[in-house]
PDB file of N, CA, C and O in Angstrom, chain B, residues numbered from 101:
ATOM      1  N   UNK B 101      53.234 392.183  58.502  1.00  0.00           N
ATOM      2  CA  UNK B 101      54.397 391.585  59.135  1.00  0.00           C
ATOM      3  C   UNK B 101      55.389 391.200  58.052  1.00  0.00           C
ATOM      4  O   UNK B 101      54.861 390.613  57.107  1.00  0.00           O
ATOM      5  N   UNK B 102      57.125 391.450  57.934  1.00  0.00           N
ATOM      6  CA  UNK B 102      57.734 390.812  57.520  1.00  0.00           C
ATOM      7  C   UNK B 102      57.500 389.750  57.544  1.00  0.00           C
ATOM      8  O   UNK B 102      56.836 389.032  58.292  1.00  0.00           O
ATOM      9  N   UNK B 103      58.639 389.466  55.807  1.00  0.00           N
ATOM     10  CA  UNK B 103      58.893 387.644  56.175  1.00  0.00           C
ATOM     11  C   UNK B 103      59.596 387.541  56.645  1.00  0.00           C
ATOM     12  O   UNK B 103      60.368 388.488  56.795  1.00  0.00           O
ATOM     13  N   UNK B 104      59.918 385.881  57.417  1.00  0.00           N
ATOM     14  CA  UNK B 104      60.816 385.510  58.265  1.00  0.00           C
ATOM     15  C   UNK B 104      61.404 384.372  57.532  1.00  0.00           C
ATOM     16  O   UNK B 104      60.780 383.337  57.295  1.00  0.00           O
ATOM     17  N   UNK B 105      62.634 384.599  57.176  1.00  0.00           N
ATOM     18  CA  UNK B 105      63.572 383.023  56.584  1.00  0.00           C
ATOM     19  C   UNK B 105      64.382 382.285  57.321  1.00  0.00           C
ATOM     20  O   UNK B 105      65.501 382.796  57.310  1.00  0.00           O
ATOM     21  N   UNK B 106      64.334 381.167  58.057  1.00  0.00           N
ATOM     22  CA  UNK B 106      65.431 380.789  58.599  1.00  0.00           C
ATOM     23  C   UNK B 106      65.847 379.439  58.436  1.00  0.00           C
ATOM     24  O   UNK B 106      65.155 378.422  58.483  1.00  0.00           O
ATOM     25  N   UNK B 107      67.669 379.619  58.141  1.00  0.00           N
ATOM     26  CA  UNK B 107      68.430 378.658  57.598  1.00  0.00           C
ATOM     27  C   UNK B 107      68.420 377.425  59.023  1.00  0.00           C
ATOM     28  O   UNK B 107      68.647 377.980  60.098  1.00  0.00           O
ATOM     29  N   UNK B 108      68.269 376.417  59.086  1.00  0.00           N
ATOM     30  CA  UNK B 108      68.250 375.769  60.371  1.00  0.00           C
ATOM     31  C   UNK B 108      68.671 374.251  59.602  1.00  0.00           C
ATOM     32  O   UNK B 108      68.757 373.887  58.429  1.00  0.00           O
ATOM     33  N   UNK B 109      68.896 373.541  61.051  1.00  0.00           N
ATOM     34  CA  UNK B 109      68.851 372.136  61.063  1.00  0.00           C
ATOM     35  C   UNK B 109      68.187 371.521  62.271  1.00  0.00           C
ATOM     36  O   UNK B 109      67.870 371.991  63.364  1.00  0.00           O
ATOM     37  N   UNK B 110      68.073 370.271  61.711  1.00  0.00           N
ATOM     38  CA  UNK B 110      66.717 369.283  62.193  1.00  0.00           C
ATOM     39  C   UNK B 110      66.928 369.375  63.948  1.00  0.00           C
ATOM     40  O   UNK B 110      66.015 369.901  64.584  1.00  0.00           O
ATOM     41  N   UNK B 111      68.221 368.818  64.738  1.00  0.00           N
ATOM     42  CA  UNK B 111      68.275 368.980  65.889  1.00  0.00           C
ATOM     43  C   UNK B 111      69.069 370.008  66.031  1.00  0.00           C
ATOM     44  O   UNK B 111      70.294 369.902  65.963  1.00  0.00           O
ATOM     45  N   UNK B 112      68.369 371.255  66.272  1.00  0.00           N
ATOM     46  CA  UNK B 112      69.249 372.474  66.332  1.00  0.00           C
ATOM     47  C   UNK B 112      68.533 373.080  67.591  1.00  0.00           C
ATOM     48  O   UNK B 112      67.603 373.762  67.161  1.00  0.00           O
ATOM     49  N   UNK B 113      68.567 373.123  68.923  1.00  0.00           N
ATOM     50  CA  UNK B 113      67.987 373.439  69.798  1.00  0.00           C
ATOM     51  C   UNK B 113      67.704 375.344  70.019  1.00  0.00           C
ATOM     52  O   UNK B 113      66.933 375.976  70.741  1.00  0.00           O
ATOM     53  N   UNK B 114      69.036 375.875  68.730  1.00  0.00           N
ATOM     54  CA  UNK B 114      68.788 377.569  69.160  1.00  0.00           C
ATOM     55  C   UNK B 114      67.446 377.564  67.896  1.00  0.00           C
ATOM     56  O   UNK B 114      66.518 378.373  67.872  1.00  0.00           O
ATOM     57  N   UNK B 115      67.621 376.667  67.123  1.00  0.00           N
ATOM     58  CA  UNK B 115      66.499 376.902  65.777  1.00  0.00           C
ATOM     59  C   UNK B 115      65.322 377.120  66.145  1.00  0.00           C
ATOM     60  O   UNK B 115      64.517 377.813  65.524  1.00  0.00           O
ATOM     61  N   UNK B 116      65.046 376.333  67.575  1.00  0.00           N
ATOM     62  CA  UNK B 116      63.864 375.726  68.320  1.00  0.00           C
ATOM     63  C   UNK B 116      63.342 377.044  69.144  1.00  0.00           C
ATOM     64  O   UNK B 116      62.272 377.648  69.073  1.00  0.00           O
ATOM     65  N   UNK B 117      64.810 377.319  70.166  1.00  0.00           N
ATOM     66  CA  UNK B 117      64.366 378.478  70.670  1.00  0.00           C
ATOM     67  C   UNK B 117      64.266 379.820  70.063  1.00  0.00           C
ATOM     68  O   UNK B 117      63.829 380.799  70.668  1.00  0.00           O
ATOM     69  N   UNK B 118      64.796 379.832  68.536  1.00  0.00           N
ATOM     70  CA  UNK B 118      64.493 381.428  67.826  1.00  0.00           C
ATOM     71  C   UNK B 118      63.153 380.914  67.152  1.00  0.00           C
ATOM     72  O   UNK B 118      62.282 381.767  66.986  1.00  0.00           O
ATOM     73  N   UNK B 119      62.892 379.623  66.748  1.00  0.00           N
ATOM     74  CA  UNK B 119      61.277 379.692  67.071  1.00  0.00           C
ATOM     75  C   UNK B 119      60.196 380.226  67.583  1.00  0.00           C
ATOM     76  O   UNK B 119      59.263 380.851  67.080  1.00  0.00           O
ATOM     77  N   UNK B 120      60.485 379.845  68.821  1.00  0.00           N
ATOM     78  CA  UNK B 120      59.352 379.984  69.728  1.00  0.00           C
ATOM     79  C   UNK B 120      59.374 381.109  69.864  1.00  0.00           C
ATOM     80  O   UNK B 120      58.316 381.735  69.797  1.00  0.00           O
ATOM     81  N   UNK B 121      60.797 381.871  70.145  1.00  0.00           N
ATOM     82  CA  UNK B 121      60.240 383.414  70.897  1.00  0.00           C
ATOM     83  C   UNK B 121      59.952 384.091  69.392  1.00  0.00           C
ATOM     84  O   UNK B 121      59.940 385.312  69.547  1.00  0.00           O
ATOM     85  N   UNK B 122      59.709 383.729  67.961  1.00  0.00           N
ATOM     86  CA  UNK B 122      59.169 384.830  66.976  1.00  0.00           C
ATOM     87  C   UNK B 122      57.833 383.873  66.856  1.00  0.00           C
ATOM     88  O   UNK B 122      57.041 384.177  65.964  1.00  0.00           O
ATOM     89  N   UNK B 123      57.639 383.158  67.381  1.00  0.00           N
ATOM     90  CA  UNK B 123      55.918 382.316  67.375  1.00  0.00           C
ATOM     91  C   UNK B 123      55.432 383.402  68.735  1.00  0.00           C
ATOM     92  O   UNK B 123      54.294 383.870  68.760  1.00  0.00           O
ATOM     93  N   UNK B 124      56.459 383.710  69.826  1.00  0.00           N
ATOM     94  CA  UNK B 124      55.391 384.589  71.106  1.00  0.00           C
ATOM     95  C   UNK B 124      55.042 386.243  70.330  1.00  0.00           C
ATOM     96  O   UNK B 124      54.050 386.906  70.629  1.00  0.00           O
ATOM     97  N   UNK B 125      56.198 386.725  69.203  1.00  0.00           N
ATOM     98  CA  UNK B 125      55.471 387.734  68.469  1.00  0.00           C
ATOM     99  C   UNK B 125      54.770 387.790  67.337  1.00  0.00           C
ATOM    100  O   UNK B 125      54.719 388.717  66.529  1.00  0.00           O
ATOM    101  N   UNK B 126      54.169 386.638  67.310  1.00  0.00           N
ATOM    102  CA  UNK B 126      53.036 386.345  66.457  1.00  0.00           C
ATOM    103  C   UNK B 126      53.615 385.890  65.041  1.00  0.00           C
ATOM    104  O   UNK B 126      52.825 385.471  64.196  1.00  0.00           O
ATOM    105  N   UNK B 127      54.868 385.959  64.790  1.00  0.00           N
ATOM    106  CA  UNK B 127      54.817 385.071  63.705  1.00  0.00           C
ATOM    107  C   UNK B 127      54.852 383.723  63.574  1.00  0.00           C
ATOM    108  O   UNK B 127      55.607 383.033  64.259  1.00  0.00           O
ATOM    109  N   UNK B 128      53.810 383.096  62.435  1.00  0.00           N
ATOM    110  CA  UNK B 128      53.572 382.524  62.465  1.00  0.00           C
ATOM    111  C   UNK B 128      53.961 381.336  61.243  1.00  0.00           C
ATOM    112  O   UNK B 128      54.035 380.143  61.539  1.00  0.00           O
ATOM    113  N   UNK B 129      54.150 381.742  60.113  1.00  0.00           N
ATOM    114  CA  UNK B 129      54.998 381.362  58.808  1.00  0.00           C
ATOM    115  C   UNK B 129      56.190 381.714  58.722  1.00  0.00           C
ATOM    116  O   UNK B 129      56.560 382.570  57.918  1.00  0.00           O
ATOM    117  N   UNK B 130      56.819 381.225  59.378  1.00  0.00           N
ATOM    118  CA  UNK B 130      58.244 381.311  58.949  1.00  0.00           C
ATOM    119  C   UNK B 130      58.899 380.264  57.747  1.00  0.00           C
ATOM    120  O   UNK B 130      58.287 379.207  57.591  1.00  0.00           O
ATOM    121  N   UNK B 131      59.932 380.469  57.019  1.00  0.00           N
ATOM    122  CA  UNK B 131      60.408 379.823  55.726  1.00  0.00           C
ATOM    123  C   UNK B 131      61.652 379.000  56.281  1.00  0.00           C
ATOM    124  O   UNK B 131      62.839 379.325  56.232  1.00  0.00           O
ATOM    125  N   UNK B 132      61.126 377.939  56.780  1.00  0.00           N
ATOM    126  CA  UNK B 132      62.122 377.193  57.271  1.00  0.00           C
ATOM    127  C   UNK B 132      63.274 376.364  56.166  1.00  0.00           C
ATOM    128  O   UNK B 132      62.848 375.366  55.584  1.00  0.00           O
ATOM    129  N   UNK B 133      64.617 376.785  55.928  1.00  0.00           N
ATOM    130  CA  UNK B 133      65.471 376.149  54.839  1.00  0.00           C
ATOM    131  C   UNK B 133      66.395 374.970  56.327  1.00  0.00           C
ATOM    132  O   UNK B 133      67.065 375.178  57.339  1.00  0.00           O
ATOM    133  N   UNK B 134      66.028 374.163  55.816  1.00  0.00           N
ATOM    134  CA  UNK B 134      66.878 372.839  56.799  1.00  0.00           C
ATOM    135  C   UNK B 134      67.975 372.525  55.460  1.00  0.00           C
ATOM    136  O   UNK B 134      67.761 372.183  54.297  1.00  0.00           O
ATOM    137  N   UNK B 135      69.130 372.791  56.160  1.00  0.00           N
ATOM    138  CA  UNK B 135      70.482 372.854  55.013  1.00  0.00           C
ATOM    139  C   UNK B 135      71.289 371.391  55.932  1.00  0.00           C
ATOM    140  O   UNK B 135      72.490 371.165  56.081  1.00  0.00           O
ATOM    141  N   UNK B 136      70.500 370.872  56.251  1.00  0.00           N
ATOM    142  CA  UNK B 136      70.918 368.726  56.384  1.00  0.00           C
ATOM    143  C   UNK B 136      70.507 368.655  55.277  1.00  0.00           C
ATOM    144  O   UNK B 136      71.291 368.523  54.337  1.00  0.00           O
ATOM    145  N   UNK B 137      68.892 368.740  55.062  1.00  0.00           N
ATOM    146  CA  UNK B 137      68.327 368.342  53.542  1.00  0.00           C
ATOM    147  C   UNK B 137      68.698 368.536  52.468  1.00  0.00           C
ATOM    148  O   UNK B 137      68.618 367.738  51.534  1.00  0.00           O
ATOM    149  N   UNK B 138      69.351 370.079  52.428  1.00  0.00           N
ATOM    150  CA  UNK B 138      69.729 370.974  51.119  1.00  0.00           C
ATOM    151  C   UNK B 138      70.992 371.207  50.962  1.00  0.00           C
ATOM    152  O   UNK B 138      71.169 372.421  50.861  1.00  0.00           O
ATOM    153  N   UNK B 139      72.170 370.481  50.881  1.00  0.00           N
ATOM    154  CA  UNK B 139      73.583 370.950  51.289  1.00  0.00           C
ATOM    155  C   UNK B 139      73.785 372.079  50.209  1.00  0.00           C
ATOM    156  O   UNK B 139      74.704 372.870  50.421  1.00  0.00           O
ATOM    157  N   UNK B 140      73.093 372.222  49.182  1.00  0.00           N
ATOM    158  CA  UNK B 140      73.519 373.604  48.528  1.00  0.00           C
ATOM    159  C   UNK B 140      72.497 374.869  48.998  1.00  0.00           C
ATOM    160  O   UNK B 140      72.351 375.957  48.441  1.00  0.00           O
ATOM    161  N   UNK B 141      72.019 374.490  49.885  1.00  0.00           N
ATOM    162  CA  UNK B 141      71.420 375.777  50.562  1.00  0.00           C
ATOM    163  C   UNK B 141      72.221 376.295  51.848  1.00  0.00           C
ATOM    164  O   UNK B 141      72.042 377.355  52.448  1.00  0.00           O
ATOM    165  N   UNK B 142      73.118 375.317  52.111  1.00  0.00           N
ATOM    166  CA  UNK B 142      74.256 375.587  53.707  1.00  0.00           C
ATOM    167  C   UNK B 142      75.249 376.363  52.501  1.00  0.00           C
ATOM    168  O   UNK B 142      75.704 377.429  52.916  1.00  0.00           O
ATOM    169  N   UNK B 143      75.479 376.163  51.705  1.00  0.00           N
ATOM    170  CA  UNK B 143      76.636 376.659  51.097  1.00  0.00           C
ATOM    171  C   UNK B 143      75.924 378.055  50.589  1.00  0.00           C
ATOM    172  O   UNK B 143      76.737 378.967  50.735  1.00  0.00           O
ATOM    173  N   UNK B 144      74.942 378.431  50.157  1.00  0.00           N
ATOM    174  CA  UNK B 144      74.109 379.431  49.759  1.00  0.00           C
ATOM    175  C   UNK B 144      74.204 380.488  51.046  1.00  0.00           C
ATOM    176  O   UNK B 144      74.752 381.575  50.864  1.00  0.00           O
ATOM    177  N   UNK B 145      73.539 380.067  52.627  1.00  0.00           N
ATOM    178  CA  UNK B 145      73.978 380.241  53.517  1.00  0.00           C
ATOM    179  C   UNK B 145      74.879 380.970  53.738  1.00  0.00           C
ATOM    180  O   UNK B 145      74.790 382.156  54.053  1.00  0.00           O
ATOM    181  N   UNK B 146      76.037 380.209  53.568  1.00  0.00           N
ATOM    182  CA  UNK B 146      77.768 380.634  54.150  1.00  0.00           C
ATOM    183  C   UNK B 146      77.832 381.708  53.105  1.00  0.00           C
ATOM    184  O   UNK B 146      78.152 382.836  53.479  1.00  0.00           O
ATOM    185  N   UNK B 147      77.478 381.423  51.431  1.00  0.00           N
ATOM    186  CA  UNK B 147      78.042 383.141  50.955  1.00  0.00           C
ATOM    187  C   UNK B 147      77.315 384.051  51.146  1.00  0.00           C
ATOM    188  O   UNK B 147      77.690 385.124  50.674  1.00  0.00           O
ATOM    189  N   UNK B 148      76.033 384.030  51.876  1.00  0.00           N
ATOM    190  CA  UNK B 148      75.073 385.335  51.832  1.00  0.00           C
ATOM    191  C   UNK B 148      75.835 386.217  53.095  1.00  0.00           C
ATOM    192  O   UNK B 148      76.202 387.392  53.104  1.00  0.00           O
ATOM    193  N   UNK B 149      75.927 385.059  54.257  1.00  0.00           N
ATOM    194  CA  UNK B 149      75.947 385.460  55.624  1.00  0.00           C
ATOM    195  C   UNK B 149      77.577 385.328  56.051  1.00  0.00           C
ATOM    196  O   UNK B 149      77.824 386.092  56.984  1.00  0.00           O
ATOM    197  N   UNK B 150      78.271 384.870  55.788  1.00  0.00           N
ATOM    198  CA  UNK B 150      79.543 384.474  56.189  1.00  0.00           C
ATOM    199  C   UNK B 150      79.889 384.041  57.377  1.00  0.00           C
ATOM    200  O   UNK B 150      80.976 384.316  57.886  1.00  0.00           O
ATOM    201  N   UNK B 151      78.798 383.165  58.050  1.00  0.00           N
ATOM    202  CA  UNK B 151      78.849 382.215  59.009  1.00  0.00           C
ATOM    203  C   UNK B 151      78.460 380.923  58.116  1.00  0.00           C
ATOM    204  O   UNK B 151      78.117 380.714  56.953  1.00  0.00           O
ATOM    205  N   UNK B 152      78.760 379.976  59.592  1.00  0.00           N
ATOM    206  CA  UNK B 152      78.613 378.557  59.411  1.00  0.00           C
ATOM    207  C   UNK B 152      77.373 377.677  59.937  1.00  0.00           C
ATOM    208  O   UNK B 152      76.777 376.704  59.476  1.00  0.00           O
ATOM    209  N   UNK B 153      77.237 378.522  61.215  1.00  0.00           N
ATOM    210  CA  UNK B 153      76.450 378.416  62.284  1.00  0.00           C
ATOM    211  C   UNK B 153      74.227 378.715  61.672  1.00  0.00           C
ATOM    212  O   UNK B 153      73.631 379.542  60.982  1.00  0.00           O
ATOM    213  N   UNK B 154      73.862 377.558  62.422  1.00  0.00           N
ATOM    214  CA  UNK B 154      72.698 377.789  62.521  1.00  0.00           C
ATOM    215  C   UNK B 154      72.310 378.223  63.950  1.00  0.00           C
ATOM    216  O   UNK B 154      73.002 378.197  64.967  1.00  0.00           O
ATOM    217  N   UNK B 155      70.656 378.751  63.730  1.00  0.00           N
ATOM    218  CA  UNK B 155      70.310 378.966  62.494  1.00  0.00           C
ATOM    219  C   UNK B 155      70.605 380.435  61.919  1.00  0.00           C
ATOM    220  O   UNK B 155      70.740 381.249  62.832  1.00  0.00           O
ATOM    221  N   UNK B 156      70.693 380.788  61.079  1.00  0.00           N
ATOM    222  CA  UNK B 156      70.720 382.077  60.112  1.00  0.00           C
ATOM    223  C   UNK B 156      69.666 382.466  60.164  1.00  0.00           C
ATOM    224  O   UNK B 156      68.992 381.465  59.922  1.00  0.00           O
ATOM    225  N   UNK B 157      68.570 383.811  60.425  1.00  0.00           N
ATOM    226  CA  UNK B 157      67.814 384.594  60.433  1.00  0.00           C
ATOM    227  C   UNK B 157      67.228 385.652  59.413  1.00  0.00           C
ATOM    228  O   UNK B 157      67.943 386.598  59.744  1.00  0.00           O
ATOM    229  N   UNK B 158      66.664 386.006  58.702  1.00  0.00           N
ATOM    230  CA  UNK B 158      66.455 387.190  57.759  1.00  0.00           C
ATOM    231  C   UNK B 158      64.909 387.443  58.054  1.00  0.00           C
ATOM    232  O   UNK B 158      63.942 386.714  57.838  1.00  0.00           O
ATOM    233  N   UNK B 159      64.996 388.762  58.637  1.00  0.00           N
ATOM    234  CA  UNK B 159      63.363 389.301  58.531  1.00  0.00           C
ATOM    235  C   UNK B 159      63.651 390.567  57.614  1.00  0.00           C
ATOM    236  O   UNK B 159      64.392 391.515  57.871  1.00  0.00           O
ATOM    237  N   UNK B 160      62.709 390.296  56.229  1.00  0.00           N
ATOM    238  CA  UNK B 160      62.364 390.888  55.253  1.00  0.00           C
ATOM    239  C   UNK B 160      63.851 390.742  54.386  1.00  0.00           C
ATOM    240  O   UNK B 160      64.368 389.680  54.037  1.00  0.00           O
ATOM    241  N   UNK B 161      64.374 392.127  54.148  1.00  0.00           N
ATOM    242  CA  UNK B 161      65.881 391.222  53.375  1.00  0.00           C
ATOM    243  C   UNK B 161      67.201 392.037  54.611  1.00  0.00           C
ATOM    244  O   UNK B 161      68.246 392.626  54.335  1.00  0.00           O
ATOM    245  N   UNK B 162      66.551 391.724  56.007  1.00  0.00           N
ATOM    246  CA  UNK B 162      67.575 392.114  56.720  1.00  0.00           C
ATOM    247  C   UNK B 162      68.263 390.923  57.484  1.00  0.00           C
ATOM    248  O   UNK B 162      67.681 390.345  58.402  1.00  0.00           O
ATOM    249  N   UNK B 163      69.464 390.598  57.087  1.00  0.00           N
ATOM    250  CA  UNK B 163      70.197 389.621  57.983  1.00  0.00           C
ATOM    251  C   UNK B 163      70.443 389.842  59.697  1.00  0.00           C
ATOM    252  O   UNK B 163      71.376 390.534  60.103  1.00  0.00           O
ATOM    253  N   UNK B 164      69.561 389.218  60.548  1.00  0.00           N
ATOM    254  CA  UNK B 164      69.547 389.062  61.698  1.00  0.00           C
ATOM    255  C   UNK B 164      70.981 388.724  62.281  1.00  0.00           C
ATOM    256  O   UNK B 164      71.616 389.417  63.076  1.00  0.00           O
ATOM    257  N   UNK B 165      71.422 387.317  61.630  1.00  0.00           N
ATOM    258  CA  UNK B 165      72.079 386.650  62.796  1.00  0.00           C
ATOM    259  C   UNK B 165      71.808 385.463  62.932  1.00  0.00           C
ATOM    260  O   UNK B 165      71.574 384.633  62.054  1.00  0.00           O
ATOM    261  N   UNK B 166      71.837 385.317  64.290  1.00  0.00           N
ATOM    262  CA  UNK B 166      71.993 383.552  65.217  1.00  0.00           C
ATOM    263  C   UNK B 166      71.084 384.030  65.969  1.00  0.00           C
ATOM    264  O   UNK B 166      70.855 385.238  66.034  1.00  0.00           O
ATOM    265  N   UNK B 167      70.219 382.808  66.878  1.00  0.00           N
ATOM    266  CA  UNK B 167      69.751 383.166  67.665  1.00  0.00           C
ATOM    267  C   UNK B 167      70.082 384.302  68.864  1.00  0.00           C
ATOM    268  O   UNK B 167      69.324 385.200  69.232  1.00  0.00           O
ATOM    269  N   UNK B 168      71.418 384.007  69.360  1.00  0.00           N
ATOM    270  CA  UNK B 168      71.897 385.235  70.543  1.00  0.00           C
ATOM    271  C   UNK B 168      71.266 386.435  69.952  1.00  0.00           C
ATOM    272  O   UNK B 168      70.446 387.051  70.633  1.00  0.00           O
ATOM    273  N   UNK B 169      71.709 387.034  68.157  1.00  0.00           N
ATOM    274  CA  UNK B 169      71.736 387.935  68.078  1.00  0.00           C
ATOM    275  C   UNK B 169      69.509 388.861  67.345  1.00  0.00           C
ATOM    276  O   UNK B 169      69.079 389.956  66.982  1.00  0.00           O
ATOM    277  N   UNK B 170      68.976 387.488  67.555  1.00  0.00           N
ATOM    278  CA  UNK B 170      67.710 387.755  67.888  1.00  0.00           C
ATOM    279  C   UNK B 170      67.138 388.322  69.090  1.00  0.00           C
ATOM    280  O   UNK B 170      66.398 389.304  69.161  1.00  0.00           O
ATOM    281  N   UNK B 171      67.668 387.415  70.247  1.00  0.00           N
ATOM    282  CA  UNK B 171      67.467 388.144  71.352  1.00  0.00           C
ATOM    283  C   UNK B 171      67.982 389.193  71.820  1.00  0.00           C
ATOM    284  O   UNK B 171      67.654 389.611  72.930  1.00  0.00           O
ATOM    285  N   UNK B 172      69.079 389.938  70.887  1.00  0.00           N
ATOM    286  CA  UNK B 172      69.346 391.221  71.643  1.00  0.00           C
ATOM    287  C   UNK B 172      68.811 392.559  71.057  1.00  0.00           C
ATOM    288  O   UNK B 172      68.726 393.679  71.561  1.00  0.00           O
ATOM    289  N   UNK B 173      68.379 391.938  69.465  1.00  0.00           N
ATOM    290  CA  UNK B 173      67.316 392.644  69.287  1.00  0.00           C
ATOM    291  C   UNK B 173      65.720 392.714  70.080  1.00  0.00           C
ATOM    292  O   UNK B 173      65.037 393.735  69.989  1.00  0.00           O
ATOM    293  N   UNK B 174      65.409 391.905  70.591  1.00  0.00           N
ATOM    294  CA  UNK B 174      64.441 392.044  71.283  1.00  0.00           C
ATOM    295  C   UNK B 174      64.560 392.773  72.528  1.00  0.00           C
ATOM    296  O   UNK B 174      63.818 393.690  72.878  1.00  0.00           O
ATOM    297  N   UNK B 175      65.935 392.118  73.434  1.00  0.00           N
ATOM    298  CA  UNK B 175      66.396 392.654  74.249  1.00  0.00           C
ATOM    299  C   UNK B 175      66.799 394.707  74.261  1.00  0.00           C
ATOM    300  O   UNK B 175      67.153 395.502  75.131  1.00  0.00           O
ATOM    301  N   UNK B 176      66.531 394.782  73.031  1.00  0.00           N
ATOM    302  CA  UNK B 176      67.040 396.397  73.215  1.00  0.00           C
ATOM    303  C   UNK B 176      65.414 397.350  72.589  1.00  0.00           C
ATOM    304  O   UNK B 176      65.343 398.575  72.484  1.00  0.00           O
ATOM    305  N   UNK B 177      64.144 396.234  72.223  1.00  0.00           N
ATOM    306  CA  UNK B 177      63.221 396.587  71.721  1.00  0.00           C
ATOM    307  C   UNK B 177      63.470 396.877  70.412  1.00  0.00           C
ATOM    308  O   UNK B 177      63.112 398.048  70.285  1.00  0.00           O
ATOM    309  N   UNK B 178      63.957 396.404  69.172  1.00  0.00           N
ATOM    310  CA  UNK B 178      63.908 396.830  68.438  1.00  0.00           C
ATOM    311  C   UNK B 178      63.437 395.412  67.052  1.00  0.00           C
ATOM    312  O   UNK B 178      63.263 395.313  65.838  1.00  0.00           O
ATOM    313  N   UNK B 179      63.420 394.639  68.203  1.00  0.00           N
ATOM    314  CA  UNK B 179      62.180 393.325  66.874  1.00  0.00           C
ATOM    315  C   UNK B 179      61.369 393.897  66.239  1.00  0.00           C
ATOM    316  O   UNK B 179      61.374 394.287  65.071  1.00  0.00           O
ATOM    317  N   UNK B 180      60.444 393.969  67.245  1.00  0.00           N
ATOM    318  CA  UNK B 180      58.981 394.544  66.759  1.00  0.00           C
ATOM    319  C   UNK B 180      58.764 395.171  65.551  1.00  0.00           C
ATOM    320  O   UNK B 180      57.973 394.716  64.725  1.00  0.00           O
ATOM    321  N   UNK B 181      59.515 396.361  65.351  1.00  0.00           N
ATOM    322  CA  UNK B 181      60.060 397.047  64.297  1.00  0.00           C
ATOM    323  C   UNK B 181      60.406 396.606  62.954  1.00  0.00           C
ATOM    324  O   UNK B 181      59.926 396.950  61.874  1.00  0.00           O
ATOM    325  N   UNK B 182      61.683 395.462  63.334  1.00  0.00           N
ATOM    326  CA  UNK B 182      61.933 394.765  62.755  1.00  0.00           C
ATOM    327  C   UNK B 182      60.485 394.322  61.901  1.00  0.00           C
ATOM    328  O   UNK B 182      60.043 394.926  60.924  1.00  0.00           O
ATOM    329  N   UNK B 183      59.904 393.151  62.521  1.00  0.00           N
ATOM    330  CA  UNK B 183      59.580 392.568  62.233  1.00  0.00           C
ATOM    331  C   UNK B 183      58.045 393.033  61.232  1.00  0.00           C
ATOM    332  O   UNK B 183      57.376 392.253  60.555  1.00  0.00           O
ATOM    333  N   UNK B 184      57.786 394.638  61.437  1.00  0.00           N
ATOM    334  CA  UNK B 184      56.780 395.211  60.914  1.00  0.00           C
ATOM    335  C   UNK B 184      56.095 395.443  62.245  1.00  0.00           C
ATOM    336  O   UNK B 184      55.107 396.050  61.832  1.00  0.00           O
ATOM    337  N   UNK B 185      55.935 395.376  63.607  1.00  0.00           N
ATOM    338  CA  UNK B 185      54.990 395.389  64.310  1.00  0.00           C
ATOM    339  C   UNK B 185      55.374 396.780  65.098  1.00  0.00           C
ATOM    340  O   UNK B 185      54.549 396.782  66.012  1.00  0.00           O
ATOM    341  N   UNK B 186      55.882 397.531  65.191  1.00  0.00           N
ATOM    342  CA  UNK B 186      55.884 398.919  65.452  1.00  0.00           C
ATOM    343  C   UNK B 186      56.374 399.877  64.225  1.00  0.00           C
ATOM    344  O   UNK B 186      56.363 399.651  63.015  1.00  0.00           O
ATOM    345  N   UNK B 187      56.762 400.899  64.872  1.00  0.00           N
ATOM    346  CA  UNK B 187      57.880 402.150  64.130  1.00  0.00           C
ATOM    347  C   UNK B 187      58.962 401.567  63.733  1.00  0.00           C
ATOM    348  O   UNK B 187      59.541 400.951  64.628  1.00  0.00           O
ATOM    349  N   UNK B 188      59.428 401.542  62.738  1.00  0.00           N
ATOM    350  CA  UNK B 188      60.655 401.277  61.876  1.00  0.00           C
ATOM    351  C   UNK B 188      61.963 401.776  63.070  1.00  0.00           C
ATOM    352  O   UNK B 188      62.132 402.987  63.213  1.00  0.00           O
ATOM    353  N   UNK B 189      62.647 401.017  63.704  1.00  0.00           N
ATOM    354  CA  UNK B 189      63.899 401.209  64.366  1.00  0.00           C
ATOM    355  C   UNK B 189      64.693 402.015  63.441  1.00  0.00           C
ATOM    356  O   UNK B 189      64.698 402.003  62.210  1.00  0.00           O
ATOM    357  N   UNK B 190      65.607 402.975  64.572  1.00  0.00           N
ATOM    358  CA  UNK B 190      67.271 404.246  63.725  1.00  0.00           C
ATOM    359  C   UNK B 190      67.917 403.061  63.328  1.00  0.00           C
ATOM    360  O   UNK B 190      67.780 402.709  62.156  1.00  0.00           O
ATOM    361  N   UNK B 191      68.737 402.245  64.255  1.00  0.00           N
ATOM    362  CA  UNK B 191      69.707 401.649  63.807  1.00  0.00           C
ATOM    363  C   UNK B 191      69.716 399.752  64.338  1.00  0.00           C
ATOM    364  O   UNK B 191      70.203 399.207  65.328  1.00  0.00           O
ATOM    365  N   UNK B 192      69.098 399.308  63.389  1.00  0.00           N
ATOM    366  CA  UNK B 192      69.222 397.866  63.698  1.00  0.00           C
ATOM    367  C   UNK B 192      70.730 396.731  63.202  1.00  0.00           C
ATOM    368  O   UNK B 192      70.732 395.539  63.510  1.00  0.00           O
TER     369      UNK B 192
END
């Protein structure tokens, strides 16, 4: 399985729900960066990704997104992949 990195904060309710639904595909270690704690990791953040918004996503060294844009990878089947658990997706 990829790794999973995600930039989040403490009451962040999408942090919670891009949680859970990569805890229902079995991951289980994710690298949680809380950028309340780390303000030079929100700024690290903003130049990797060029959002503002949590949480920020990376499985392996592929930039996901926000939560919405987790679920539409799932939504089109192409997590799994992602994430190491099938065939490598054409175009993620």
């Amino acid at each position: 399985m990829n790794h999973v990195r995600m930039y989040r904060t403490e009451a962040c309710p999408y942090c919670e729900s891009a949680k859970h639904l990569l805890a229902r595909k079995g991951v289980t270690g994710i690298e949680k960066i809380n950028v309340d704690a780390l303000p030079e990791e929100r700024v690290k953040m903003m130049e990797i990704t060029g959002r503002r918004t949590v949480p920020q996503i990376f499985i392996g060294d592929h930039h996901v997104g926000g939560y919405d844009d987790l679920v539409k990878l799932e939504r089109a089947g192409k997590l799994d992949a992602l994430l190491g658990l099938g065939v490598a997706p054409d175009h993620v």
